[in-house]
C-alpha positions in Angstrom: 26.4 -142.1 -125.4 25.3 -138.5 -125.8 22.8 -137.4 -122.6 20.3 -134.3 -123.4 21.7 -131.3 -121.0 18.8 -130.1 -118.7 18.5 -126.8 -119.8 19.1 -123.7 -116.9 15.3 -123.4 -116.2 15.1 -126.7 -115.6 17.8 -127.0 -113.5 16.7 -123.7 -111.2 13.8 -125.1 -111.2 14.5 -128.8 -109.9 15.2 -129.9 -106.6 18.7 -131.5 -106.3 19.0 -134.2 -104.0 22.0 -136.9 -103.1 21.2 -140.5 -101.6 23.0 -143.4 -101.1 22.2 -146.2 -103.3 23.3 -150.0 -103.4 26.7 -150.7 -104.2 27.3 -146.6 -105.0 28.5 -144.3 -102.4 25.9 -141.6 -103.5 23.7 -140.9 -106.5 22.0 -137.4 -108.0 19.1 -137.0 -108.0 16.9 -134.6 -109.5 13.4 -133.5 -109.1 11.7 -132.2 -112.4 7.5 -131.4 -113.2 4.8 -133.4 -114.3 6.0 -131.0 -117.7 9.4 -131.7 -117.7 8.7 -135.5 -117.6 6.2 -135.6 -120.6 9.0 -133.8 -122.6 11.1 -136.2 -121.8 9.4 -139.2 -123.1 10.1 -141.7 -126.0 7.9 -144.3 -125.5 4.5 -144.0 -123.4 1.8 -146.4 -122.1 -1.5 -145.2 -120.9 -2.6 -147.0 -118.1 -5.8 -149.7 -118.6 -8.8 -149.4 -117.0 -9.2 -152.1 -115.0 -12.5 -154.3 -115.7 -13.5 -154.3 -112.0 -13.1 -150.5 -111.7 -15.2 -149.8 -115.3 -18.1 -151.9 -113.9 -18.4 -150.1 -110.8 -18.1 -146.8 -113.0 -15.2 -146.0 -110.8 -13.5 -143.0 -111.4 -11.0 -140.8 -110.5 -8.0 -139.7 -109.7 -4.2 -141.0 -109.0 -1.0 -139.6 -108.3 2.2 -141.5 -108.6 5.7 -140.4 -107.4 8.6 -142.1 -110.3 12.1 -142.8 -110.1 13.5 -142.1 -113.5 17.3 -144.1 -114.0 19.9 -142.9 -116.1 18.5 -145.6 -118.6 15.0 -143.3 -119.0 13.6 -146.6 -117.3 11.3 -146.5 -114.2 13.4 -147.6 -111.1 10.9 -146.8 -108.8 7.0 -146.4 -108.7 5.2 -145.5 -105.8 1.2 -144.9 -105.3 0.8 -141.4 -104.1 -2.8 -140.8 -103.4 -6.2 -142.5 -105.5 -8.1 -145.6 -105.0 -5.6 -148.7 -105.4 -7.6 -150.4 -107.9 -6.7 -147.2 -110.2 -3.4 -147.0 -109.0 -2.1 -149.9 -109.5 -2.6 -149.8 -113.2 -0.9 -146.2 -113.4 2.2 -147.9 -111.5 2.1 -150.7 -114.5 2.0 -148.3 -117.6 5.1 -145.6 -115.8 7.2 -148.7 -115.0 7.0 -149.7 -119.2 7.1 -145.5 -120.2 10.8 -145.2 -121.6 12.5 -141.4 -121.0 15.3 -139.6 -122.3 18.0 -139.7 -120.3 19.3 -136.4 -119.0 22.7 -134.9 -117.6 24.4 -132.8 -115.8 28.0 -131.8 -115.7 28.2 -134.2 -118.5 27.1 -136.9 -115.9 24.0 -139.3 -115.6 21.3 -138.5 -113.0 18.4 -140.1 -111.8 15.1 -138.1 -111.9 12.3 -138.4 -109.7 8.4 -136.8 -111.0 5.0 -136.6 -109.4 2.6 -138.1 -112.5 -1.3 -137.7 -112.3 -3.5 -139.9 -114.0 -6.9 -139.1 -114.7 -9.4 -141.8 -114.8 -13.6 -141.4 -116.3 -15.5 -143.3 -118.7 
């Protein structure tokens, strides 16, 4: 399988960061921008609004941190900041979003993003 190389800018401009992982002594891992992620995307889901939030013409807001797998799956989903009601619905349509998967040294890495999501009707 052929992995996209992260180009130099990318790289300089990522955060590199090593952690041990289940049944792996350690595992890359690389930060990258909201940017860099949406480039990187082959299949995307926008979240729903959710029928409770929409009759309380809530709006807003959300911020979620993703763990992106060699696979260009979601391994990870975490709520950074918004109301939960929001939020949740953002974690549901990044865990579906499928990436490219991306390499360095010829090697799979993990990637890990901070996505907004903006909510209004």
């Amino acid at each position: 399988m052929r992995y996209p190389i992260l180009t130099a800018a990318a790289i300089l401009s990522s955060v590199l960061l090593t952690a041990p992982l289940a049944g792996q002594e350690t595992a890359t891992f690389i930060r990258v921008s909201e940017a860099q992620v949406l480039k990187m995307v082959k299949h995307k889901i926008a979240p729903e609004y959710p029928a409770l939030a929409r009759q309380v013409r809530l709006t807003g807001e959300v911020r979620v941190e993703a763990v992106f797998g060699p696979a260009g799956v979601a391994e990870a989903v975490q709520i950074v900041s918004g109301n939960s009601l929001l939020a949740n619905s953002a974690v549901s349509a990044v865990k579906k979003w499928k990436l490219e998967t991306a390499a360095v040294d010829g090697k799979p890495v993990r990637y890990v993003a901070t996505l907004t999501f903006t909510f209004r009707l």
